[in-house]
N, C-alpha and C positions, 0 to 999 in steps of 0.2 A: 189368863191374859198375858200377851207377852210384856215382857221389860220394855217401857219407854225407850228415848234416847236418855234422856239426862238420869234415869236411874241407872243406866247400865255407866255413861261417863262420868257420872259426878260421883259414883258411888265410893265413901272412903275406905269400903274391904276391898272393890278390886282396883282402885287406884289411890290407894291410903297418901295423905301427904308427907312430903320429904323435906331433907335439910338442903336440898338443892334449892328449890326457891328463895330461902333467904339470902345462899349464898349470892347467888345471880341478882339479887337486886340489891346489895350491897355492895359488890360490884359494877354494878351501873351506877348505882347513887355515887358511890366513891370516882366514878371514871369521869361521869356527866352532869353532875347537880352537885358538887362542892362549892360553888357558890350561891347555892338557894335561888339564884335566878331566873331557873327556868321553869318553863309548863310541861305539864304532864296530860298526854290524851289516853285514857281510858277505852280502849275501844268494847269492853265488856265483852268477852269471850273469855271462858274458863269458869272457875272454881272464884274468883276473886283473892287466890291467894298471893298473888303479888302486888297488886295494889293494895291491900292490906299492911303489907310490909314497906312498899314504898313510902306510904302515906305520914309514915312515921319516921322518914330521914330526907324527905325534899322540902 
């Protein structure tokens, strides 16, 4: 059977997750949501690893 999509793209051996994502959204949060004021849209595409990490500083 061949590989699906999301087994080939979600896969974490051939796309293992990085310290980039955290960087980049603490980066955002530090740029854009230092005041805790704002909303955040999820548009659900990917792995869910940035919203994971934003969830925890907006």
């Amino acid at each position: 059977m061949e590989d699906s999509y999301t087994q080939v793209h979600y896969n974490e051996d051939i796309r293992p997750y990085s310290k980039y994502a955290r960087k980049f959204c603490e980066h955002l949060a530090d740029k854009y949501y230092k005041s805790c004021s704002g909303k955040l849209l999820d548009v659900c595409c990917g792995r869910g690893e940035h919203i994971e990490i934003l969830i925890t500083r907006v």
